[in-house]
C-alpha positions in Angstrom: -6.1 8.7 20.5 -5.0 6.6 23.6 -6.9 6.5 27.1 -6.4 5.7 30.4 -6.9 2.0 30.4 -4.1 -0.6 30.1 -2.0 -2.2 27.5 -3.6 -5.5 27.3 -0.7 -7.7 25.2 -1.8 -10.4 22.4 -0.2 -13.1 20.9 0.6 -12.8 17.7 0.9 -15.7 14.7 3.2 -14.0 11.6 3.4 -15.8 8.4 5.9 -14.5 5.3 4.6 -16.1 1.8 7.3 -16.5 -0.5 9.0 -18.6 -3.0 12.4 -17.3 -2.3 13.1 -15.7 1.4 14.7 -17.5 3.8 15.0 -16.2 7.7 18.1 -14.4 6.4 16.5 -12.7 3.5 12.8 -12.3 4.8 12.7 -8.7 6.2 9.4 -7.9 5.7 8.6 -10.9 8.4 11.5 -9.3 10.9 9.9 -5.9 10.3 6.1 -7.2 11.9 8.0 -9.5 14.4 10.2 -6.0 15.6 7.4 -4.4 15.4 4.4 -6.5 17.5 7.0 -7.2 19.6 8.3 -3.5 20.8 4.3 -2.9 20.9 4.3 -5.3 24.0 2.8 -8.0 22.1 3.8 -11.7 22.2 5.0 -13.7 18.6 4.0 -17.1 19.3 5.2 -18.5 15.9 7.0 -17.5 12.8 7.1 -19.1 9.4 7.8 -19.0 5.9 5.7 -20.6 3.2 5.9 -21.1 -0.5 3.2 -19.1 -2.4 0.6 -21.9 -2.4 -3.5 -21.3 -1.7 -3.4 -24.6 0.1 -0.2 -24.6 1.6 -0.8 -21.2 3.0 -4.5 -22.3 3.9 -3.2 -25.4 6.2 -0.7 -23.1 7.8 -3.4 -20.0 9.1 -6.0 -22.4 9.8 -3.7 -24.2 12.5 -2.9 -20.9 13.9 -6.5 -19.9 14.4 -7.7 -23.2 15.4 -5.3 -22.4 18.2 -6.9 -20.5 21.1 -3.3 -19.3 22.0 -3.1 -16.9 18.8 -5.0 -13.5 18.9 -3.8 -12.2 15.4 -2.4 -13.7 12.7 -0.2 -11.1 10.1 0.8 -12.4 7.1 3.0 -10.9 4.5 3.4 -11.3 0.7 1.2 -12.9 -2.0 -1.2 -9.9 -2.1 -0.3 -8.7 -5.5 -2.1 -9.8 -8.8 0.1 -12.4 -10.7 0.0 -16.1 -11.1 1.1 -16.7 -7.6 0.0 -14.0 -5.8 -2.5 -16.2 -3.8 -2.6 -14.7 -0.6 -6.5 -13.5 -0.5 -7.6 -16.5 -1.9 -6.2 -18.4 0.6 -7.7 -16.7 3.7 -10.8 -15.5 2.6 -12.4 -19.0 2.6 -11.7 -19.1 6.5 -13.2 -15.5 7.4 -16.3 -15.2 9.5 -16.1 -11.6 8.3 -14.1 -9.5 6.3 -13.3 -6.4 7.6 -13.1 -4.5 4.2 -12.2 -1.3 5.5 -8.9 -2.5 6.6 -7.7 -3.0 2.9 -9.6 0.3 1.3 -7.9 2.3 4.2 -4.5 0.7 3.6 -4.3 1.2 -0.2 -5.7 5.2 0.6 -2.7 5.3 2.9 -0.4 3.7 0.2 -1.6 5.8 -2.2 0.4 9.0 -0.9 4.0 6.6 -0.8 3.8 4.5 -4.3 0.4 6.6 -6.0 -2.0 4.5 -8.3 0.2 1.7 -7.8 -1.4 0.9 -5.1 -4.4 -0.5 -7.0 -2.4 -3.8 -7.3 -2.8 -4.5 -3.6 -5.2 -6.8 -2.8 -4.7 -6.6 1.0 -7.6 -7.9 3.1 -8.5 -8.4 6.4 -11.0 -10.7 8.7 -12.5 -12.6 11.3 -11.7 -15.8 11.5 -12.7 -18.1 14.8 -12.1 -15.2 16.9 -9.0 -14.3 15.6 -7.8 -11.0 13.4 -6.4 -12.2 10.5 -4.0 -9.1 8.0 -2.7 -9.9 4.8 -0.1 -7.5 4.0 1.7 -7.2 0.6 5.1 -8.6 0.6 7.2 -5.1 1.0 8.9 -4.1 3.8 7.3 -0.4 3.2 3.9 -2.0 2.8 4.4 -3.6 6.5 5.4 -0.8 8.1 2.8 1.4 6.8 0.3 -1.5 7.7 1.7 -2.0 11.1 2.5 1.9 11.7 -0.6 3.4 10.6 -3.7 0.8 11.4 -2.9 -2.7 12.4 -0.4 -1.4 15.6 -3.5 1.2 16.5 -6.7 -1.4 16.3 -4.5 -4.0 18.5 -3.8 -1.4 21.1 -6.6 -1.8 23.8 -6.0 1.7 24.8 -7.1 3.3 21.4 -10.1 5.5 21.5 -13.1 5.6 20.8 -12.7 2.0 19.7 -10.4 -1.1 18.7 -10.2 -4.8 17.4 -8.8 -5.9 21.0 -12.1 -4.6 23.2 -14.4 -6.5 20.7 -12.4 -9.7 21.3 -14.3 -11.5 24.2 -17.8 -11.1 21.8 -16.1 -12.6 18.8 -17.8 -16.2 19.1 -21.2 -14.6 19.8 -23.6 -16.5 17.8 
């Protein structure tokens, strides 16, 4: 549900995790780019890293060391094998997690891929005022993500409440 009040545009960090995509062959990072982007929100920076804790770590923390970047959306490295590394990576750096972001994504996944989705370990948080997402690595997975909660939280005109209104109170000690 949408009121009255204006689109209020962020600037948006989006990180792909993989071993083997390249710009050419990383959809899943188009598909959030396309998407923040024909929401009226700005993508600041782009990137592709291997699927490595520390690697991946280095990489977010710049971004929300950065006062310029409101949200950071990362895709792959949320599943469960030897280099899925994703949550281990980010949850180190959140103030807070916001847990129902990964319970309501696997409840909406659950209708498209069923009790597969109990191998997604997607999590969101809080990190120096900025919203950090890890999505799984599928180009289904991001748009559901993106489609169905992310796109709605970062919309300042979602009612009764959103991510983008609690902004200026993030740093409140």
């Amino acid at each position: 549900m949408t009121s009255e009040r204006a689109f209020i545009p962020l600037d948006l960090a989006v990180l792909t995790v993989s071993d083997t995509r390249d710009e050419a062959s990383d959809t899943s990072g188009r598909l959030l780019v396309e998407r923040a982007s024909a929401a009226g929100h700005r993508v600041a920076d782009k990137r592709i890293c291997r699927d490595d804790t520390y690697a991946i770590r280095a990489l977010v923390s710049a971004w929300i060391a950065d006062a310029g970047i409101n949200v950071v959306l990362t895709t792959g490295g949320t599943g469960v094998t030897g280099r899925d590394g994703t949550p281990e990576a980010l949850t180190p750096l959140f103030d807070k997690v916001l847990d129902g972001f990964g319970e309501m994504f696997r409840v909406l996944s659950y209708d498209d891929i069923g009790t597969s989705t109990l191998q997604s370990r997607a999590v969101a948080g809080v990190a120096n005022a900025t919203y950090v997402f890890a999505l799984p690595g599928s180009s289904g997975a991001c748009a559901l993500g993106w489609d169905k909660l992310i796109c709605h939280q970062l919309d300042f005109r979602t009612r009764p409440c959103n991510l983008v209104e609690l902004m200026p109170r993030l740093l409140e000690r």
